[in-house]
C-alpha positions in Angstrom: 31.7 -23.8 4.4 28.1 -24.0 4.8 26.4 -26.6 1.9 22.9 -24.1 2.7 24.1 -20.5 2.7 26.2 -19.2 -0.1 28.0 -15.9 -0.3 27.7 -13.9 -3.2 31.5 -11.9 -3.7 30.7 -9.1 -5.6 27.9 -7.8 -3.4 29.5 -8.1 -0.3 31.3 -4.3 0.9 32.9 -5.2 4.1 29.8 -3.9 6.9 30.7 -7.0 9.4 26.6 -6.1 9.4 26.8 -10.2 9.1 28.8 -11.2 12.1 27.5 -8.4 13.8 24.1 -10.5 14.1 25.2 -13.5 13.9 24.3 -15.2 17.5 27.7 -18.0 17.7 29.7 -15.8 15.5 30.0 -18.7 12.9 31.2 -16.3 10.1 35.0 -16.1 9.5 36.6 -13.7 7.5 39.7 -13.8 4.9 40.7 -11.5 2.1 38.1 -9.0 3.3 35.7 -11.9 2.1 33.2 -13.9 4.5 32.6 -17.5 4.7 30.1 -19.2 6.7 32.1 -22.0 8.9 29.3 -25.0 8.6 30.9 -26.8 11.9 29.6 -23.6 13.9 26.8 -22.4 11.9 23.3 -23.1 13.5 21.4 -22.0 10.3 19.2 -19.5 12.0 19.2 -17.2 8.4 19.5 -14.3 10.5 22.8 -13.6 8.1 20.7 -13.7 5.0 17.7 -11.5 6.6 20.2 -8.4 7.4 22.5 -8.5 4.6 21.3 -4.7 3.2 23.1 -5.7 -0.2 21.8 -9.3 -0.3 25.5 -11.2 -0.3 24.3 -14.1 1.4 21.5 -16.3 -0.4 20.3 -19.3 0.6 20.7 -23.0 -1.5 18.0 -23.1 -4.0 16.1 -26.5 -3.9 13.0 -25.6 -6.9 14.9 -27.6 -9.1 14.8 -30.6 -6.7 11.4 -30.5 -6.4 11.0 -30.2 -10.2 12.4 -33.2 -10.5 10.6 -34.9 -8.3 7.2 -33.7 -9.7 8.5 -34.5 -12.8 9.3 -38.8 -12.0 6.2 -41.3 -11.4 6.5 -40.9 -7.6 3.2 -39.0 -6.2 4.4 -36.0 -4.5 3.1 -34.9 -1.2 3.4 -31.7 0.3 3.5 -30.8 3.9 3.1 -27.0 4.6 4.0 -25.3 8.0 1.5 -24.2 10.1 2.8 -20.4 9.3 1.4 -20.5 6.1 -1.3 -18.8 7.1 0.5 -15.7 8.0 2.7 -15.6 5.0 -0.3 -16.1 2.5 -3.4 -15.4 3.8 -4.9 -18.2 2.7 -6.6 -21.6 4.0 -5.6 -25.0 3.7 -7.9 -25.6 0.5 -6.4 -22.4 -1.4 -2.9 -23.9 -0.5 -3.6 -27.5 -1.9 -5.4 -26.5 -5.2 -2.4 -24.0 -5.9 -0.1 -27.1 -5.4 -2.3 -29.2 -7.0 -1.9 -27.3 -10.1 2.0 -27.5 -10.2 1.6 -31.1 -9.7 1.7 -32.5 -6.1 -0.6 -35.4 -5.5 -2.0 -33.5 -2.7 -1.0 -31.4 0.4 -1.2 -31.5 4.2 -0.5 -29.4 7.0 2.9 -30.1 9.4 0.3 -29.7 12.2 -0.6 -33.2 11.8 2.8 -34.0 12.9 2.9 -31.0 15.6 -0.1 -33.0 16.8 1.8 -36.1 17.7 4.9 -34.6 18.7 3.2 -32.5 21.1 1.6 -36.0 22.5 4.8 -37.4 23.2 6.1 -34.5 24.9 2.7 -34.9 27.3 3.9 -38.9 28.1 7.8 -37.9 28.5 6.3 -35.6 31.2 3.6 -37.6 32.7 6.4 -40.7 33.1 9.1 -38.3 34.2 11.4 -39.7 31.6 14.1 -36.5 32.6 14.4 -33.7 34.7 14.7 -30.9 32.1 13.1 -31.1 29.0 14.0 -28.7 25.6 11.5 -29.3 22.8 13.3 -30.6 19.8 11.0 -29.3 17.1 13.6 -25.9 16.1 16.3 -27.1 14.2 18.3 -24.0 14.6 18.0 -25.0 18.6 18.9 -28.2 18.2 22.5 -27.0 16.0 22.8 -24.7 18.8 22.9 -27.3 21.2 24.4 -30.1 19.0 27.4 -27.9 18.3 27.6 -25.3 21.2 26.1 -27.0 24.2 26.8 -31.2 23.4 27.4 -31.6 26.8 23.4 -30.8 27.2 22.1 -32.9 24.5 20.7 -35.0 26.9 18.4 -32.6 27.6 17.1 -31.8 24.2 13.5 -33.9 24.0 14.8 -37.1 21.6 11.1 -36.8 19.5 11.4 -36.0 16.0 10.4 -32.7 14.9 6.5 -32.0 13.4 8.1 -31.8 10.0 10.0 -35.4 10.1 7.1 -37.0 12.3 4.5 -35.8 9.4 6.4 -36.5 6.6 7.5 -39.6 8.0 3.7 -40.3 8.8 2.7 -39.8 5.0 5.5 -42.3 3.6 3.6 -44.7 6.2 0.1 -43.8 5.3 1.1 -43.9 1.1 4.1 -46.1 0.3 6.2 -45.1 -2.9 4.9 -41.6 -1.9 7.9 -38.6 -2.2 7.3 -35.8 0.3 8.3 -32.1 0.5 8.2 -29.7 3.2 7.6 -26.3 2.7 7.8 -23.5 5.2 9.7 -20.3 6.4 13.3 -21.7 7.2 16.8 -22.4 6.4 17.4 -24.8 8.6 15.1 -27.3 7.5 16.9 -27.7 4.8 19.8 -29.4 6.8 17.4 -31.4 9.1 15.5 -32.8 5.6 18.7 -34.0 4.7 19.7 -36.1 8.0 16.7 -37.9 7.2 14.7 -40.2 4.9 11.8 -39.0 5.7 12.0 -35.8 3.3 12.8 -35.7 0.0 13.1 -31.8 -0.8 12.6 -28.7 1.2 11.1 -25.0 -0.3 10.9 -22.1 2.0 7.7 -20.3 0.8 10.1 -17.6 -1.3 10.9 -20.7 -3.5 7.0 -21.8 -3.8 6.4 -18.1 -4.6 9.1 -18.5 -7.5 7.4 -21.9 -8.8 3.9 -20.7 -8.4 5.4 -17.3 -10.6 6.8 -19.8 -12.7 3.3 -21.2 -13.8 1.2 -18.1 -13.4 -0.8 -19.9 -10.5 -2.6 -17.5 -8.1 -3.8 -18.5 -4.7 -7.6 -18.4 -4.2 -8.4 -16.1 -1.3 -10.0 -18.0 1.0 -9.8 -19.2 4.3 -12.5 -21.8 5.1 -10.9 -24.6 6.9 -12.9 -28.5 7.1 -11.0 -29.2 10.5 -9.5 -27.1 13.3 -6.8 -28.2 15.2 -4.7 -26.0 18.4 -1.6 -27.5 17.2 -1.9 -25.0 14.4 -0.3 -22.6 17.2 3.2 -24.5 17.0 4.8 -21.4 15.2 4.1 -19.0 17.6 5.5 -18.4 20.8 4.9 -20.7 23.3 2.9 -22.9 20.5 3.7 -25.8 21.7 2.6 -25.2 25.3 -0.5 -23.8 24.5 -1.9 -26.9 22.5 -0.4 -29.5 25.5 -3.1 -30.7 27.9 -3.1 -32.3 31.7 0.6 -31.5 32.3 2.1 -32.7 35.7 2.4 -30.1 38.4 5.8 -30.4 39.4 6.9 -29.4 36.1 8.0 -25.7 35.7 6.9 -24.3 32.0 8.6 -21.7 29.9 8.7 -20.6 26.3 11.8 -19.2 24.7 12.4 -17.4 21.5 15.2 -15.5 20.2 18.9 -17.2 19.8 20.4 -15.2 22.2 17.6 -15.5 24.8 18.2 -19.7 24.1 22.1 -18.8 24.8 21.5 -17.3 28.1 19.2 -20.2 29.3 21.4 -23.2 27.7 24.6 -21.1 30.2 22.2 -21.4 33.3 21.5 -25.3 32.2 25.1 -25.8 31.9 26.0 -24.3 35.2 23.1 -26.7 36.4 20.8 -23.8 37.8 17.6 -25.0 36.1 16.2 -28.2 37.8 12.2 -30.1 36.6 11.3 -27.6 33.9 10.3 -27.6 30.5 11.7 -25.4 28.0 9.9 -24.4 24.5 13.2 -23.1 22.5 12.9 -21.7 19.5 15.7 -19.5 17.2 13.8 -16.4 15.7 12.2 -13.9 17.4 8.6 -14.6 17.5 8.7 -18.2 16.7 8.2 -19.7 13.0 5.9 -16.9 12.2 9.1 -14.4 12.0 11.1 -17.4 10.3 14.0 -15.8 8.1 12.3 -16.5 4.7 8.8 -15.3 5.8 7.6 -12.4 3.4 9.2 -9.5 3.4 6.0 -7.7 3.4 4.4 -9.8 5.9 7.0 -9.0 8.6 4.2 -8.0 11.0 4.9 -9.8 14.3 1.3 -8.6 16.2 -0.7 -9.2 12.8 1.2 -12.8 11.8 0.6 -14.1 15.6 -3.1 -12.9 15.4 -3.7 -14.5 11.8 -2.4 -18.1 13.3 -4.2 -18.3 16.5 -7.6 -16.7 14.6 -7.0 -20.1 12.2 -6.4 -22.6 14.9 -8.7 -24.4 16.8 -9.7 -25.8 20.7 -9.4 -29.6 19.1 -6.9 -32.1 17.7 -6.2 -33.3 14.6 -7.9 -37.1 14.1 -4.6 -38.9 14.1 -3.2 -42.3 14.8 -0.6 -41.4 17.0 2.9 -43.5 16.1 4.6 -45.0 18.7 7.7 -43.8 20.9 9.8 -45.9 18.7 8.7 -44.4 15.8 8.8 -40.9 17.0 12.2 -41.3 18.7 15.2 -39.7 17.3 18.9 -39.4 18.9 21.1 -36.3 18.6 24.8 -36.5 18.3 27.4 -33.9 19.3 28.7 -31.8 15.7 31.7 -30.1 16.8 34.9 -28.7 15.4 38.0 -28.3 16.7 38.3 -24.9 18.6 41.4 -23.7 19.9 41.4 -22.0 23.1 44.3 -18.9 23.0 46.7 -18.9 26.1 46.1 -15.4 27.8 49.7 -14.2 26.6 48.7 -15.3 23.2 45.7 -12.6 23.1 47.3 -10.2 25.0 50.2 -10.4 21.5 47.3 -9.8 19.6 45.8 -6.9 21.4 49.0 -5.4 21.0 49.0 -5.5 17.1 45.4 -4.0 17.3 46.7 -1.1 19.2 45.1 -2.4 22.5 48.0 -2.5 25.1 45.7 -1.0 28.5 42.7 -2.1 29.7 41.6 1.7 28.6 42.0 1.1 24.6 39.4 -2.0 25.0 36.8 -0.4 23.8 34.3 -3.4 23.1 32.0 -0.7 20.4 31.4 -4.1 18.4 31.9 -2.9 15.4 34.0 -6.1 14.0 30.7 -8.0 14.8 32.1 -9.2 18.2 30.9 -8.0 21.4 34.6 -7.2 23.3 38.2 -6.4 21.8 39.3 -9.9 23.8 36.6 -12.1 21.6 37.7 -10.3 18.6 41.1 -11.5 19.7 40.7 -15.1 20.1 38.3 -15.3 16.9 41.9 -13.9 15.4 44.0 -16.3 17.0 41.3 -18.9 15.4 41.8 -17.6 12.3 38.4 -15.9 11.5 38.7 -12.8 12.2 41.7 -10.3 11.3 43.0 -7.2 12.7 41.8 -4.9 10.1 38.2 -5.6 11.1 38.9 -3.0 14.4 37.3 0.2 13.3 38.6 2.4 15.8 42.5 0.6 14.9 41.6 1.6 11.1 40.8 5.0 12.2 43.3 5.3 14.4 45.8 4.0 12.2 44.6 5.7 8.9 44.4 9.3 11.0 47.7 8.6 12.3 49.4 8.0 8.8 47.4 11.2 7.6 48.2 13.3 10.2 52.2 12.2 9.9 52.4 13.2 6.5 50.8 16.6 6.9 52.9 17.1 10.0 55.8 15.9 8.3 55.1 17.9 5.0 57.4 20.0 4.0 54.9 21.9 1.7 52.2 24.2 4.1 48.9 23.3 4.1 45.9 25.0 5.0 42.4 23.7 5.1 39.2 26.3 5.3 35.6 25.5 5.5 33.1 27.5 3.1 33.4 30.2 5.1 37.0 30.4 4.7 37.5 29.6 8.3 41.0 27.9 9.2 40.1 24.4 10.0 43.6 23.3 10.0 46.8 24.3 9.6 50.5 22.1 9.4 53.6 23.3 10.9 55.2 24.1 7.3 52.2 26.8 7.2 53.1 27.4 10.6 56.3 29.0 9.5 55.5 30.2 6.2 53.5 32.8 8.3 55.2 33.4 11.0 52.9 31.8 13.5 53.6 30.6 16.5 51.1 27.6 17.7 47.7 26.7 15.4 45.6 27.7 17.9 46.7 31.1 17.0 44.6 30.8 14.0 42.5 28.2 13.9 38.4 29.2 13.7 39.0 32.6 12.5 38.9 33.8 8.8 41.8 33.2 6.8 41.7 37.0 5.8 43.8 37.2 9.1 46.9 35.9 7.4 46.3 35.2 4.0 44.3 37.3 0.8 41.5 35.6 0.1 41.3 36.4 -3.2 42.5 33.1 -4.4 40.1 30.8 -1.8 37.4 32.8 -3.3 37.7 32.3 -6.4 37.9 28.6 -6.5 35.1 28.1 -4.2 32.8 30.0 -6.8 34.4 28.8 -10.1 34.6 25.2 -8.1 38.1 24.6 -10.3 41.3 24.3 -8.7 44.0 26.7 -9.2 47.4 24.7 -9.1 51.0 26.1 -9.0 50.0 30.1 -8.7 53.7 31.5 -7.8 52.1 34.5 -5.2 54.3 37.3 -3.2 53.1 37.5 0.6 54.6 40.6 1.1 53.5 40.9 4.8 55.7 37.8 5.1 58.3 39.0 2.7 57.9 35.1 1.1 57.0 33.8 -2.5 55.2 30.9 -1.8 53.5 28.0 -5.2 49.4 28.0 -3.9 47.5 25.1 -5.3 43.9 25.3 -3.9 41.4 22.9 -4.2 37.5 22.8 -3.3 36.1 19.8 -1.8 31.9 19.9 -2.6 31.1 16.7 -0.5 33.2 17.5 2.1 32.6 21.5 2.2 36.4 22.1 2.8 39.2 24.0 0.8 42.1 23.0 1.0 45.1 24.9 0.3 48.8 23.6 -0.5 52.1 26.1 -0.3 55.4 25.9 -1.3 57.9 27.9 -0.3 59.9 29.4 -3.1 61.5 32.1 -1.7 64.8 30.9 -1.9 64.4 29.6 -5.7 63.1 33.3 -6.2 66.2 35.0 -4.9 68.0 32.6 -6.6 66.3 33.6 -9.2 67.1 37.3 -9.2 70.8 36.7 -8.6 70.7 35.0 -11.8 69.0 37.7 -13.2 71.0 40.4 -11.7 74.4 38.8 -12.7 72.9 38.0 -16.2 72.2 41.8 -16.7 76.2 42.7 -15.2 77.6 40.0 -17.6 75.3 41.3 -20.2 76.5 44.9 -19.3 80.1 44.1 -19.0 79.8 42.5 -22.0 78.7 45.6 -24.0 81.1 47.9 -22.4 84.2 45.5 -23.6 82.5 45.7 -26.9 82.1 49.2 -26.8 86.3 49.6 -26.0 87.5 47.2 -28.3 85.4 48.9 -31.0 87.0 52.5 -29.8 90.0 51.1 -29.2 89.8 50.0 -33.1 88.7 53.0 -34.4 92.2 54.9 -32.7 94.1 52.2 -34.2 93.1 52.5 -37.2 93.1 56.4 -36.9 96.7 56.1 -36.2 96.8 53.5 -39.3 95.8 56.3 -41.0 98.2 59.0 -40.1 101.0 56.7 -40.4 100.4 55.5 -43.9 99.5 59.0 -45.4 103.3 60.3 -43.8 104.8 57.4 -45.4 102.8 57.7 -48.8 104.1 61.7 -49.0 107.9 60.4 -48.2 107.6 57.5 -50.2 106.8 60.1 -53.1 109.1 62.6 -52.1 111.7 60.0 -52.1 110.3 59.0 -55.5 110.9 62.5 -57.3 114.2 62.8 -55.9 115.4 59.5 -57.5 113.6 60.6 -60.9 115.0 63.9 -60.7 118.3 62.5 -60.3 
């Protein structure tokens, strides 16, 4: 993880918008969560700067500095020489404002530009090396540290404007704490390789201090001295304030990460012989630094604001010795694995890749080609899900199984009832042959609309209507649904023809068993009725015997 860029979890949504832009792909991703792998990371902010739903947020230092301000150490700060674009303002208006929160006084990094720029002019002039890259980007000098070691010799061992000055003002005042302040994130790391800075504040952070106190910058832009080396954040700022520079030198100014890429491969492949190379990470040098203002993200107006404030002259300086300007650079890397070519091809497999065809290097993970996608997977920083076109794939392929599969129909119109789709269930509900058939005309072909129509203009859905297609001699259970965002109806049958008939026979041998039922009634009654008719008979010829039989005995 990176100590200087933090990730906040709830506000990231899964875009790859990060490691789309990120220029060494130093972002790996688990649980649908990214982390910023500090061993790759060259700090160039350009994470934080396209974020649309600000996940990424760089390490506050304010409360650093308050301390400092706050102890018996006088405070110095040193102020890039972009200031000027982000604020408007001159030097003065920049030290009275920092005056007020409590710095002992304030100074421009130009000072140190000015000496660093010197020492580039003697490494030339005594042909100290063959190719030169200006050390004073810290981003460039991650991106060569920990991409490119085998070309640190190359990278100009000077210390940056920032350490020289700083280091300059610890020299000039002893006990004295110094901060830098300026427009990037990776000054933050560089501050802390060295003893020579105490705290750094990107100018959002001064903003929040100077909020903080309710201090307001004086506009005004009057300036006591003028110095060229006030062009250092712009491109090719460096060359522009260096002087009497040997012929057989070739000079070029680089600025944007992936422009450095490209000329740190031709260096590696040794095509670049006696040159020197101004490098620096952002597009448009320190004036488009990733914590510039957001509303000063002019790149014709900042450049014209810097080079209207600098000047044909030096600084007045005492320039430190090579000794005290040197610095070394040591080689930061992690351990990479590198995949065998069976191992990606496995992995191209599980992403649905198995022909040259399917690699189709959109870049929507964040990584230029399906096969760099694969190897950041076999590194463990990327996963297969990240592949749009497998999620799609994969997600219409599940979709389109189940409504294939489905042994309900379904039927999907636009808002013009038009048959959009159509599964094979539907298919045979209605006696079509193929889709094509139907698909594009008006469902009115097949189907009453009646029911389409009336959801569409209510917007409620009608679930489990038990409806009699007559034409297709079928009772089918419609549920029919309106989709507003999507403009689509979609409509769901279920055959219940057979429960139907089922159904009937129920009925119709409910109403025999009923009727037999009755009739049996109706003979046993009739039947009763005779018997006890006969009953009747019987015992009225026995009752006249009986007395018959009765007056004989009497009379006897």
């Amino acid at each position: 993880m990176s100590k200087f860029l933090r990730l906040k979890k709830s506000n990231c949504k899964n875009c790859y918008k990060c490691i789309r832009h990120c220029p060494v792909k130093s972002i790996r991703f688990t649980a649908n969560r990214p982390h910023v792998i500090g061993d790759e990371c060259i700090l160039c902010g350009q994470c934080v700067v396209i974020c649309p739903q600000g996940a990424k947020e760089i390490m506050d230092g304010t409360e650093a500095v308050k301390v400092l301000l706050s102890g018996n150490a006088p405070v110095y700060a040193s102020i890039a020489p972009s200031f000027i674009a982000n604020y408007g303002v001159g030097i003065e208006s920049m030290q009275k404002a920092l005056s007020a929160l409590g710095f002992a006084g304030a100074e421009e990094t130009a000072i140190g530009a000015t000496m660093v720029k010197n020492e580039y002019e003697r490494i030339l002039r005594e042909h100290e090396c063959d190719v030169l890259i200006s050390s004073c980007c810290h981003s460039v000098n991650l991106l060569v540290r920990k991409h490119f070691p085998q070309l640190i010799p190359m990278l100009a061992g000077v210390k940056s404007p920032m350490l020289a000055h700083c280091a300059d003002i610890k020299r000039r005042i002893p006990g004295a704490k110094t901060v830098f302040i300026g427009p990037c994130v990776a000054k933050k790391d560089e501050g802390e390789e060295s003893d020579a800075v105490d705290a750094v504040l990107t100018f959002e952070e001064l903003n929040s201090l100077l909020e903080e106190r309710s201090i307001t910058l004086e506009q005004s832009r009057e300036s006591c001295d003028e110095s060229r080396a006030r062009l250092f954040p712009t491109v090719g700022g460096v060359l522009k304030t260096m002087r009497n520079l040997p012929a057989d030198y070739r000079y070029m100014a680089v600025d944007g990460t992936e422009n450095c890429i490209a000329v740190l491969r031709e260096l590696a492949s040794g095509n670049l012989h006696q040159c020197f190379i101004e490098m620096s990470a952002c597009v448009g040098s320190c004036v488009r630094g990733p914590v510039m203002d957001k509303t000063r993200q002019m790149p014709v107006h900042n450049y014209l604001e810097v080079s209207s404030y600098a000047g044909e002259r030096d600084f007045a300086i005492e320039q430190p010795t090579p000794d005290a300007l040197a610095r070394r650079f040591l080689p930061v890397t992690g351990v990479r694995e590198e995949p065998g070519e069976s191992e990606i091809v496995a992995i191209l497999r599980q992403m649905g890749k198995t022909r040259p065809e399917d690699e189709l290097n959109c870049g929507s993970c964040g990584y230029d080609t399906c096969r760099e996608k694969a190897i950041a997977i076999y590194r463990g920083k990327a996963d297969i899900s990240m592949c749009l076109p497998y999620l799609k794939e994969r997600a219409e392929m599940l979709s389109d199984n189940i409504i294939k599969n489905s042994p309900n129909g379904i039927l999907v119109l636009n808002e013009n009832f038009e048959v959009q789709s159509i599964n094979r269930s539907a298919l045979r509900i209605l006696n079509l042959r193929t889709a094509s058939d139907v698909l594009g005309e008006p469902v009115v072909r097949i189907l009453d609309p009646t029911i389409f129509t009336e959801v569409k203009n209510s917007g409620k859905s009608v679930k489990g209507r038990r409806t009699y297609l007559a034409e297709y001699q079928r009772y089918v259970e419609e549920t029919v649904s309106y989709d507003k965002d999507y403009h689509i109806l979609i409509c769901t049958m279920r055959d219940v023809t057979d429960e139907e008939i089922a159904k009937e026979k129920k009925e119709a041998i409910s109403r025999h068993t009923m009727e037999t039922a009755d009739r049996v009634v109706e003979k046993q009654m009739r039947i009763v009725q005779e018997i006890a008719s006969l009953l009747g008979e019987t015992a009225a010829e026995t009752k006249i015997a009986l007395t018959k039989l009765k007056e004989s005995i009497a009379d006897e």
